[in-house]
Biopython code that builds the backbone (N, CA, C, O; Angstrom):
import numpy as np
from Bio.PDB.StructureBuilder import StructureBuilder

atoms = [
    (1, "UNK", "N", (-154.433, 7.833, -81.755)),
    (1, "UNK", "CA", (-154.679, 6.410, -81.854)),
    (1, "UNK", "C", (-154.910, 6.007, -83.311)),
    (1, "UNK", "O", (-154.502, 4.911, -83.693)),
    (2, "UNK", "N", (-155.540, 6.833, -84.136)),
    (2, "UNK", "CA", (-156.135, 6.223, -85.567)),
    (2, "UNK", "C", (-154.759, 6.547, -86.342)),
    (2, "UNK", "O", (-154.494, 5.938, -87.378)),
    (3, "UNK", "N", (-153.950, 7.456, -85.848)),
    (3, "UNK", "CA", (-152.847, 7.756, -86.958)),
    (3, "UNK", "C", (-151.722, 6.672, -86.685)),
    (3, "UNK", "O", (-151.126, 6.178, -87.643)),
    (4, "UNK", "N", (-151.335, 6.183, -84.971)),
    (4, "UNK", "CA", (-150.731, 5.024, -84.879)),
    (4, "UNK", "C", (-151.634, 3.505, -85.687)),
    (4, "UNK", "O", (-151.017, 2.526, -86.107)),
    (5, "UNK", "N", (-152.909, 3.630, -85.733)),
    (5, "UNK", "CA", (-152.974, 2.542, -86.688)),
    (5, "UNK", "C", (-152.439, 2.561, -88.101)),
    (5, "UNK", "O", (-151.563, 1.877, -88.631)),
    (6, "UNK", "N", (-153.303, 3.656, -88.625)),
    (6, "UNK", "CA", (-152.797, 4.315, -90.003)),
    (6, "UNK", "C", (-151.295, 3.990, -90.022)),
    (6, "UNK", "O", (-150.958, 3.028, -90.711)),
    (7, "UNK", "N", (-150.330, 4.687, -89.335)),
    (7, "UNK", "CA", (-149.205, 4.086, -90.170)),
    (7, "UNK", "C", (-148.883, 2.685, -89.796)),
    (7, "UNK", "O", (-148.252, 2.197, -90.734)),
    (8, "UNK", "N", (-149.070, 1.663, -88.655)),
    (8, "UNK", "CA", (-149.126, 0.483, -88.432)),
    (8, "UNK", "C", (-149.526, -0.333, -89.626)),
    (8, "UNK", "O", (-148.839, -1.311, -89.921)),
    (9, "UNK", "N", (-150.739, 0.035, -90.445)),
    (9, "UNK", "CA", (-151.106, -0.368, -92.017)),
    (9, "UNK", "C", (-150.563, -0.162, -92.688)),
    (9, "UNK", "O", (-150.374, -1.017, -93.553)),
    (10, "UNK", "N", (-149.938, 1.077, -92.778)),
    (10, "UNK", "CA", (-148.861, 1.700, -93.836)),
    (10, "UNK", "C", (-147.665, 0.888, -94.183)),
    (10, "UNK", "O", (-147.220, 0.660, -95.307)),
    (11, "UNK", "N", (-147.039, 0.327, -92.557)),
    (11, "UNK", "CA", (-145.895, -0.479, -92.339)),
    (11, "UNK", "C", (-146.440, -1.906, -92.980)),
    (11, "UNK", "O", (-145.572, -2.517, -93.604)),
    (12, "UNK", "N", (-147.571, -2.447, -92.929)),
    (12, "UNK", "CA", (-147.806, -3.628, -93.292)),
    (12, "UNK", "C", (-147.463, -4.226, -95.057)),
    (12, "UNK", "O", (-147.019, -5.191, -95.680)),
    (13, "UNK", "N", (-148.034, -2.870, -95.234)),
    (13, "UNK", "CA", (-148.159, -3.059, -97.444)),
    (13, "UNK", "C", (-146.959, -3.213, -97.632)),
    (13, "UNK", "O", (-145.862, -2.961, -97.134)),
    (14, "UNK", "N", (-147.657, -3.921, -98.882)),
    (14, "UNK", "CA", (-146.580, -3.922, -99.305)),
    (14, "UNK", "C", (-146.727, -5.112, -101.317)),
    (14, "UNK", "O", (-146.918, -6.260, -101.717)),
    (15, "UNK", "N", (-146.447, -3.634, -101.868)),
    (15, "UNK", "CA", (-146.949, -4.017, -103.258)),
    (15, "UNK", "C", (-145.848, -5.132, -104.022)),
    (15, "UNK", "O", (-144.617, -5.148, -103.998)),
    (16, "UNK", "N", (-146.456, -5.697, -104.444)),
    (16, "UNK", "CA", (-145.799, -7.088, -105.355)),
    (16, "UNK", "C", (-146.596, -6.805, -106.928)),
    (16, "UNK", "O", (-147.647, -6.211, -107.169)),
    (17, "UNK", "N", (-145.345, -7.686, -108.110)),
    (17, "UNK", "CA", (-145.225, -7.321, -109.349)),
    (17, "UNK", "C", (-146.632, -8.773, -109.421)),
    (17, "UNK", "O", (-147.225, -9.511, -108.634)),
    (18, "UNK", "N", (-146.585, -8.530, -110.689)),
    (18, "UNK", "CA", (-147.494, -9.826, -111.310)),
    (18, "UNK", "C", (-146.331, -10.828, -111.438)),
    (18, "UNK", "O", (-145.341, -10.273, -111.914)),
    (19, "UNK", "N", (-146.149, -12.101, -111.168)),
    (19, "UNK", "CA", (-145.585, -13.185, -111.365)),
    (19, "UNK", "C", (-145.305, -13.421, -112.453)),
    (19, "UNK", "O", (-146.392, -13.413, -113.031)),
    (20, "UNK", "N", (-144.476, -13.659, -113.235)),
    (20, "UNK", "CA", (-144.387, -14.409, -114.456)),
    (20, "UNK", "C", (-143.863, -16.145, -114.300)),
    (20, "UNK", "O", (-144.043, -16.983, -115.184)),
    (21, "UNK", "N", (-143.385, -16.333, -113.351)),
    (21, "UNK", "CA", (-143.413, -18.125, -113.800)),
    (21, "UNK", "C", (-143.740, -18.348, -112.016)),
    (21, "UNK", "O", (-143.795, -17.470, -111.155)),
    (22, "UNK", "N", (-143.882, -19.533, -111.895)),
    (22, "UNK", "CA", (-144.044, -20.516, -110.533)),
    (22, "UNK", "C", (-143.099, -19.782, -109.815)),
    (22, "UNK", "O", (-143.560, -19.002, -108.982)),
    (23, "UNK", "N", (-141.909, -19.844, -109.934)),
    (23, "UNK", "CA", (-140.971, -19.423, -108.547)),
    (23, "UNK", "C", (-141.052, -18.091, -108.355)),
    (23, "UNK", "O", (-140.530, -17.667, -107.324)),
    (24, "UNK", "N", (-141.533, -17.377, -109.028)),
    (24, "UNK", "CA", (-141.992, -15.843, -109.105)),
    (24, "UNK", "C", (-143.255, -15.389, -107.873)),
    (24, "UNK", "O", (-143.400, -14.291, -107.336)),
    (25, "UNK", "N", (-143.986, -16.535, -107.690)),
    (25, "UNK", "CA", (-145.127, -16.743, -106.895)),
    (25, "UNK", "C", (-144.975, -16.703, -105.477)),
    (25, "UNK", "O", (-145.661, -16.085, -104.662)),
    (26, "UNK", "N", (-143.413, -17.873, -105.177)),
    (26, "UNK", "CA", (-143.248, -17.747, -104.070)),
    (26, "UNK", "C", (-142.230, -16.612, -103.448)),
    (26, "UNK", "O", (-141.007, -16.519, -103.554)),
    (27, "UNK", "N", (-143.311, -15.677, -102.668)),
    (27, "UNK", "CA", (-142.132, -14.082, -102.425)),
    (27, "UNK", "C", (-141.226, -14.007, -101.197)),
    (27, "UNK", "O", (-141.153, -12.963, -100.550)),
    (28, "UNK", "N", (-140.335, -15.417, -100.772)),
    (28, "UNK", "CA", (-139.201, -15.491, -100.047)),
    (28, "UNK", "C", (-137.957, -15.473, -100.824)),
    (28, "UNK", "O", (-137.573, -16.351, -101.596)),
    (29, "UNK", "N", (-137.309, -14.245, -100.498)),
    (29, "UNK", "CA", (-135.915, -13.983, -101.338)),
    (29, "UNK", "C", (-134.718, -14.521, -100.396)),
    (29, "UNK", "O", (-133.578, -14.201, -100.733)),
    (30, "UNK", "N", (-134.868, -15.215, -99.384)),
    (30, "UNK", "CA", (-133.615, -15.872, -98.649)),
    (30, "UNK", "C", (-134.245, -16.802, -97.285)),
    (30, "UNK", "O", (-135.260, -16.636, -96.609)),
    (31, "UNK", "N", (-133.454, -17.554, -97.243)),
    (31, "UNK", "CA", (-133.895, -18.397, -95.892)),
    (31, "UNK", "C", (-132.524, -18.394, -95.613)),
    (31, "UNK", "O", (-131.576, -18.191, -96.372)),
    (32, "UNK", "N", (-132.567, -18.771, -93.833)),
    (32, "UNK", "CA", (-131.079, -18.535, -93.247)),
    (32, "UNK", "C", (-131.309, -20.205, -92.381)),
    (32, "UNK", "O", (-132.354, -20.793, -92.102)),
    (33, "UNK", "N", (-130.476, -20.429, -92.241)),
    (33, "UNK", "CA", (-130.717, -21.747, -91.369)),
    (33, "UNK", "C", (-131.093, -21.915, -90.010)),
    (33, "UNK", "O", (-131.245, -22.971, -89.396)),
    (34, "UNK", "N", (-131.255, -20.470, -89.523)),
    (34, "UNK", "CA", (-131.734, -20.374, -88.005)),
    (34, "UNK", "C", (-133.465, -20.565, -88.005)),
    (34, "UNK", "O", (-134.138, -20.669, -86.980)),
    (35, "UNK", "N", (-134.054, -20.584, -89.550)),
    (35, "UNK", "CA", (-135.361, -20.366, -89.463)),
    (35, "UNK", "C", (-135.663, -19.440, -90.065)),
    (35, "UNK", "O", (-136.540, -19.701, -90.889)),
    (36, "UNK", "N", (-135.218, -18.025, -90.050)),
    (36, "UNK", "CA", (-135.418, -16.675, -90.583)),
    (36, "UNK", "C", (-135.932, -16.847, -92.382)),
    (36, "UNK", "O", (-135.388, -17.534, -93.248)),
    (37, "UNK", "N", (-136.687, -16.294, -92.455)),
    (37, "UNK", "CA", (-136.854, -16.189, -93.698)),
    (37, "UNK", "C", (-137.183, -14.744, -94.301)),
    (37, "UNK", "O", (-137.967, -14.232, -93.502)),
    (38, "UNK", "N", (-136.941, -13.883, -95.324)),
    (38, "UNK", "CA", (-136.760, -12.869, -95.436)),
    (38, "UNK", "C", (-137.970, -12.477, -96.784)),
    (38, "UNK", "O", (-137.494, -12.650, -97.906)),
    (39, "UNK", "N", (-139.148, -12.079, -96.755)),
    (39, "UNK", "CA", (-139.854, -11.776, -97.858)),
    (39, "UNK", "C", (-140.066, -10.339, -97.745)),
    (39, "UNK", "O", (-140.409, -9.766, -96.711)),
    (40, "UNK", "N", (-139.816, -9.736, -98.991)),
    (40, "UNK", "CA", (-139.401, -8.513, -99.408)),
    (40, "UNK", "C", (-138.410, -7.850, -98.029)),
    (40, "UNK", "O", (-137.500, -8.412, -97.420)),
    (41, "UNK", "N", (-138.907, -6.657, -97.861)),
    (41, "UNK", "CA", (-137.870, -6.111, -96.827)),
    (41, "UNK", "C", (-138.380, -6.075, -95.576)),
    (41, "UNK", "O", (-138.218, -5.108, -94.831)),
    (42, "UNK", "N", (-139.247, -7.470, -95.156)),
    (42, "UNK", "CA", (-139.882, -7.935, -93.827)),
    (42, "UNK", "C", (-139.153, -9.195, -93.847)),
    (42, "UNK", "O", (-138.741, -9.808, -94.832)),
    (43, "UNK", "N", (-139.017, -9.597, -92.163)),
    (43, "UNK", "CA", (-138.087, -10.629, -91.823)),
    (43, "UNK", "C", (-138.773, -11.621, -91.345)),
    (43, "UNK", "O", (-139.747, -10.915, -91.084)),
    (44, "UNK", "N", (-139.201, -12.962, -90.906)),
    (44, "UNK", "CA", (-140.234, -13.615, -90.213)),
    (44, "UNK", "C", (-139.186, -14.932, -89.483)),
    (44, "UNK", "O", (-138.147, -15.374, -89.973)),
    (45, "UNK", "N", (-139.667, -15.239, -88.538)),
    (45, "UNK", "CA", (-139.367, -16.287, -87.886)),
    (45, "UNK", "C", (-140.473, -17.672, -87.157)),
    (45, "UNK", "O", (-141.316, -17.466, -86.284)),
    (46, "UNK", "N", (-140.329, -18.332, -87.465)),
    (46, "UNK", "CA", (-141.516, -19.358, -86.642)),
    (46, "UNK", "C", (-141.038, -20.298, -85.540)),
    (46, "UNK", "O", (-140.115, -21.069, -85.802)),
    (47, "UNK", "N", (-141.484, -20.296, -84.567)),
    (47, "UNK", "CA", (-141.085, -21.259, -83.200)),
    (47, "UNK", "C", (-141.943, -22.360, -83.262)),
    (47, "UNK", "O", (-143.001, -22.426, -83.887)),
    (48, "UNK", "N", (-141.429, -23.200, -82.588)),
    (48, "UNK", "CA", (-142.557, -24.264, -82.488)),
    (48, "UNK", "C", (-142.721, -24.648, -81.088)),
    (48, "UNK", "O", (-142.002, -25.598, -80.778)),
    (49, "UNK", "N", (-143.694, -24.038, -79.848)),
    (49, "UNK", "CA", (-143.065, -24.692, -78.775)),
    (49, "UNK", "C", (-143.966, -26.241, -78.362)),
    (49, "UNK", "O", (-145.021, -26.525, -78.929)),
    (50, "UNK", "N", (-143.411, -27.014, -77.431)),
    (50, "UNK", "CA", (-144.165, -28.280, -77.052)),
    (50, "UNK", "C", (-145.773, -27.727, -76.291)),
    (50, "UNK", "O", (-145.989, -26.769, -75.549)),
    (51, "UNK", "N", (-146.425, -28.457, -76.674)),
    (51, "UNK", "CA", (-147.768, -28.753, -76.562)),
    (51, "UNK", "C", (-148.058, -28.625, -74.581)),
    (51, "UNK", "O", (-147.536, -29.470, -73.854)),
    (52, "UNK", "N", (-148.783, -27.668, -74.083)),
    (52, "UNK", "CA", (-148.984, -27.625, -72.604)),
    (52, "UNK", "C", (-150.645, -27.410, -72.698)),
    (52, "UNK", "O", (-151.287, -26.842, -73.582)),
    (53, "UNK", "N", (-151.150, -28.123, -71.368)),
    (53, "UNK", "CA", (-152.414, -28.080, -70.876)),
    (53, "UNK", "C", (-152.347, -27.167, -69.949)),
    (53, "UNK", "O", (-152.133, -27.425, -68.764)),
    (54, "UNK", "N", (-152.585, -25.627, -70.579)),
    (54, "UNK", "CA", (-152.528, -24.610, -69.254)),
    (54, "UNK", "C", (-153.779, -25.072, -68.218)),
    (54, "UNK", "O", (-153.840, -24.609, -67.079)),
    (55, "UNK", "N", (-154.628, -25.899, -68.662)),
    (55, "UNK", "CA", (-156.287, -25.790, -67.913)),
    (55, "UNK", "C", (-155.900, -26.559, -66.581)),
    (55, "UNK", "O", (-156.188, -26.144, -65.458)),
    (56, "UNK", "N", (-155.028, -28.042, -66.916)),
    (56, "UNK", "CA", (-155.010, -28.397, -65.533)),
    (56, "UNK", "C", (-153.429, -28.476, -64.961)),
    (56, "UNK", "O", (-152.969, -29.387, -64.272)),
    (57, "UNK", "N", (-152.858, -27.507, -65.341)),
    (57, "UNK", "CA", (-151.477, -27.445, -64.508)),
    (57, "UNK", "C", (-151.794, -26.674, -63.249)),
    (57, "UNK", "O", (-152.788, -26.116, -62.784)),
    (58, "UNK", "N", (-150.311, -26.911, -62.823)),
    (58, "UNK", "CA", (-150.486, -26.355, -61.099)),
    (58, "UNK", "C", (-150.349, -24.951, -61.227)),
    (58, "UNK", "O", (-149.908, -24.438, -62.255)),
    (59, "UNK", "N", (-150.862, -24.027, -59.801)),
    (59, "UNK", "CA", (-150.323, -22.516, -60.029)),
    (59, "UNK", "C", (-149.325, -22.162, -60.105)),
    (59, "UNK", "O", (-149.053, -20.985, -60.344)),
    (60, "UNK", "N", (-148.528, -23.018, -59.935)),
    (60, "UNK", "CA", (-146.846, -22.150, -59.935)),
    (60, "UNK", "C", (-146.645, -22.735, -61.785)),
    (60, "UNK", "O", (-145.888, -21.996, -62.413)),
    (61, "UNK", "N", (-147.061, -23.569, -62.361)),
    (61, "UNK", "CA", (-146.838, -24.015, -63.298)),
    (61, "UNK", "C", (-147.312, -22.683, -64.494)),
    (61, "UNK", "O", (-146.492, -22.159, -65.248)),
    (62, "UNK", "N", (-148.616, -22.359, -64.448)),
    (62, "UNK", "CA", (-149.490, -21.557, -64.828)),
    (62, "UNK", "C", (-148.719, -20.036, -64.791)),
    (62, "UNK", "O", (-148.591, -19.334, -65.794)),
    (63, "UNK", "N", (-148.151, -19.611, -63.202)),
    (63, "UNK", "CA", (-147.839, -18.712, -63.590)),
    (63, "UNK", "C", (-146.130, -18.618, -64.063)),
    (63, "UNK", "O", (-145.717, -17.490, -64.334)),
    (64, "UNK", "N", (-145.246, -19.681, -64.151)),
    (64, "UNK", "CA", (-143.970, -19.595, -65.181)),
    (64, "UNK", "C", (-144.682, -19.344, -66.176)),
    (64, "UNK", "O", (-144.231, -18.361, -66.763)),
    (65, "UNK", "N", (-145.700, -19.810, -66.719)),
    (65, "UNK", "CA", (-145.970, -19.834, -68.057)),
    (65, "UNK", "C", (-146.558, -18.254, -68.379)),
    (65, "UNK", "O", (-145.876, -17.505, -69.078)),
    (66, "UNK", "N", (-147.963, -17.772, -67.778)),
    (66, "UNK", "CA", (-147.893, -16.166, -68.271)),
    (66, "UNK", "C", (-146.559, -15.380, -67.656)),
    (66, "UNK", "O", (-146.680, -14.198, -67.977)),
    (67, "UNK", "N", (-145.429, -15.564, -66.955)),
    (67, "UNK", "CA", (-144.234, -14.678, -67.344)),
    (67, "UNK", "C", (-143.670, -14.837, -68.191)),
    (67, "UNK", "O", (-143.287, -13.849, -68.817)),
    (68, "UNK", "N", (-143.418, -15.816, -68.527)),
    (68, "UNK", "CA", (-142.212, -16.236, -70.172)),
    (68, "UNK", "C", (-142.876, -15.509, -70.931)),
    (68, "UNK", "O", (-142.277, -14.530, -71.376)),
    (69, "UNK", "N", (-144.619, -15.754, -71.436)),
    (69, "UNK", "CA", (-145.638, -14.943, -72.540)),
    (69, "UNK", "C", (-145.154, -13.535, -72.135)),
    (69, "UNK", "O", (-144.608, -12.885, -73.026)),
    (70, "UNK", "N", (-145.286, -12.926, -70.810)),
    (70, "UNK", "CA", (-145.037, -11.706, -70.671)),
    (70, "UNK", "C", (-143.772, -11.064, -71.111)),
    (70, "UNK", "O", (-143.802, -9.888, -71.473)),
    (71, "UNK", "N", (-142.766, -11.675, -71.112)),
    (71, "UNK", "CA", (-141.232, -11.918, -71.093)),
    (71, "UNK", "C", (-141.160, -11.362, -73.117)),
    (71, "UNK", "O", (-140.877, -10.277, -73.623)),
    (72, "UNK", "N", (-141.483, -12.438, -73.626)),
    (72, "UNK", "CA", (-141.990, -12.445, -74.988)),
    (72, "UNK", "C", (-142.179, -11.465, -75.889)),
    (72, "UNK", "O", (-141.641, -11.024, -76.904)),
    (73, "UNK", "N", (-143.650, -11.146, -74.809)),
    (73, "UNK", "CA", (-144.232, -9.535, -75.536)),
    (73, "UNK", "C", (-143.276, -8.282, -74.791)),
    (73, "UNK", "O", (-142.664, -7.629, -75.636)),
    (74, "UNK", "N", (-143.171, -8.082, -74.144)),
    (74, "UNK", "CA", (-141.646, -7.393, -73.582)),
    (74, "UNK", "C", (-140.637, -7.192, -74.475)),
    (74, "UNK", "O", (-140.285, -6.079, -74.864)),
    (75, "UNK", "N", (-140.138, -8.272, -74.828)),
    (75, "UNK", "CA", (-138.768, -7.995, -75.647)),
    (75, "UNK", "C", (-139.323, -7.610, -77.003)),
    (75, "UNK", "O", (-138.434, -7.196, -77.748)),
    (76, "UNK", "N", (-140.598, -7.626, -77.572)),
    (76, "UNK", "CA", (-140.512, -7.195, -78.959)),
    (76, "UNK", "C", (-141.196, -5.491, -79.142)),
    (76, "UNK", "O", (-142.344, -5.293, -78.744)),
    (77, "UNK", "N", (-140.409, -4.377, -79.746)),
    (77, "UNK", "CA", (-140.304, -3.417, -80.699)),
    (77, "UNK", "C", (-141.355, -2.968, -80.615)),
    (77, "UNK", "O", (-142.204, -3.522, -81.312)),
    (78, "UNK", "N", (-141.879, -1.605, -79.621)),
    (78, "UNK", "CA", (-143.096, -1.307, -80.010)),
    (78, "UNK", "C", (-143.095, -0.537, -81.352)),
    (78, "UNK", "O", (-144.228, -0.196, -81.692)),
    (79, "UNK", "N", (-141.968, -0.132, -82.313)),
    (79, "UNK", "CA", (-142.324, 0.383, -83.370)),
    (79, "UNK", "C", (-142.076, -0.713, -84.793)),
    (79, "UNK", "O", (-141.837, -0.284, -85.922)),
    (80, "UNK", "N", (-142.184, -2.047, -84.473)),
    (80, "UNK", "CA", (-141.910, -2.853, -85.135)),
    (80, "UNK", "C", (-143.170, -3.785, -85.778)),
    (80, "UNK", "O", (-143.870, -4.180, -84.847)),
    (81, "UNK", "N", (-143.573, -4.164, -86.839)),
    (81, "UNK", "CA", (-144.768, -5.015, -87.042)),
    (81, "UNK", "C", (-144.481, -6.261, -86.550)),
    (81, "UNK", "O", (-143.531, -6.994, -86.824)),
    (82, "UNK", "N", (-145.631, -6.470, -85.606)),
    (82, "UNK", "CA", (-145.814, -8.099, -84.977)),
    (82, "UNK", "C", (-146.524, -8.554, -85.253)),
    (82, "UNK", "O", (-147.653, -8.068, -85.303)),
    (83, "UNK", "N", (-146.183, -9.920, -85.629)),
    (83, "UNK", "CA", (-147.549, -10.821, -85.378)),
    (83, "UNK", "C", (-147.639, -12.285, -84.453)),
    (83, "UNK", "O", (-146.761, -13.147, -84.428)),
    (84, "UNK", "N", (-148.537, -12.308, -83.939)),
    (84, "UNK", "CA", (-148.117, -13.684, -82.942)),
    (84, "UNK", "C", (-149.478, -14.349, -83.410)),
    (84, "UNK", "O", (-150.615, -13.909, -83.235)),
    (85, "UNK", "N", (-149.000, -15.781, -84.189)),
    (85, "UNK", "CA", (-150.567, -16.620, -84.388)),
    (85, "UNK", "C", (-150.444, -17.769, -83.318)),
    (85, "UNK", "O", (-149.332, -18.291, -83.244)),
    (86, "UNK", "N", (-151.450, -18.244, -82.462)),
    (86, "UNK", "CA", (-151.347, -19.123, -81.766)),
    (86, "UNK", "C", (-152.319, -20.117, -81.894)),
    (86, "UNK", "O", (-153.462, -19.768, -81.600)),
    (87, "UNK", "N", (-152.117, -21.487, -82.329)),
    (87, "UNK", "CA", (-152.558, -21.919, -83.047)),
    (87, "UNK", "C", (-152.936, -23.800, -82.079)),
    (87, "UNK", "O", (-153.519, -24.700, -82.684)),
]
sb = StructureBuilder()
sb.init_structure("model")
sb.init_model(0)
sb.init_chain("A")
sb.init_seg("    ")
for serial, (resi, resn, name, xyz) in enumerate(atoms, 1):
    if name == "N":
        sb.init_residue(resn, " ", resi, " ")
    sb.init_atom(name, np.array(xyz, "f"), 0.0, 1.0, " ", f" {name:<3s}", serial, name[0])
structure = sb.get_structure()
C-alpha cells in the first residue's frame, strides 16, 4: 500500500525551470479545441456538467445519477493519475 502511494507521488512531480518572462509562468505547452490542455507531459481535461439537486430528486433520478458517477470512475486507468474536483 505505501509503495503504491510512493510511486502514485512519484507520478505526480514534476520539476519546473525558474521562469524568465510572464509567458514562461504559464506551464501549458498546447491546448486542443476539444478542451485538452497539455502541461508538461500530463494531459488535463475539464467538464462542466449542469447544476442537479441530488437532495430532493426522485429515486430513480438519484440512482441514474450514482451509475453514470460509477460509470465515470470505471472507465478511468487504475495506473493513471486522477483527479476529480467537485466543486
Amino acid at each position: 500500500m505505501i509503495k503504491t502511494l510512493q510511486n502514485t507521488l512519484k507520478q505526480d512531480r514534476e520539476w519546473l525551470a525558474v521562469p524568465c518572462s510572464v509567458q514562461d509562468t504559464i506551464p501549458l505547452k498546447r491546448i486542443w479545441p476539444e478542451g485538452i490542455f497539455q502541461q508538461g507531459s500530463k494531459f488535463s481535461k475539464t467538464i462542466k456538467f449542469s447544476d442537479i439537486n441530488y437532495a430532493i430528486a426522485a429515486k430513480e433520478d438519484k440512482t441514474a445519477m450514482f451509475l453514470g458517477y460509477s460509470e465515470l470512475l470505471n472507465a478511468l486507468d487504475c495506473g493513471s493519475a486522477t483527479k476529480i474536483t467537485i466543486s
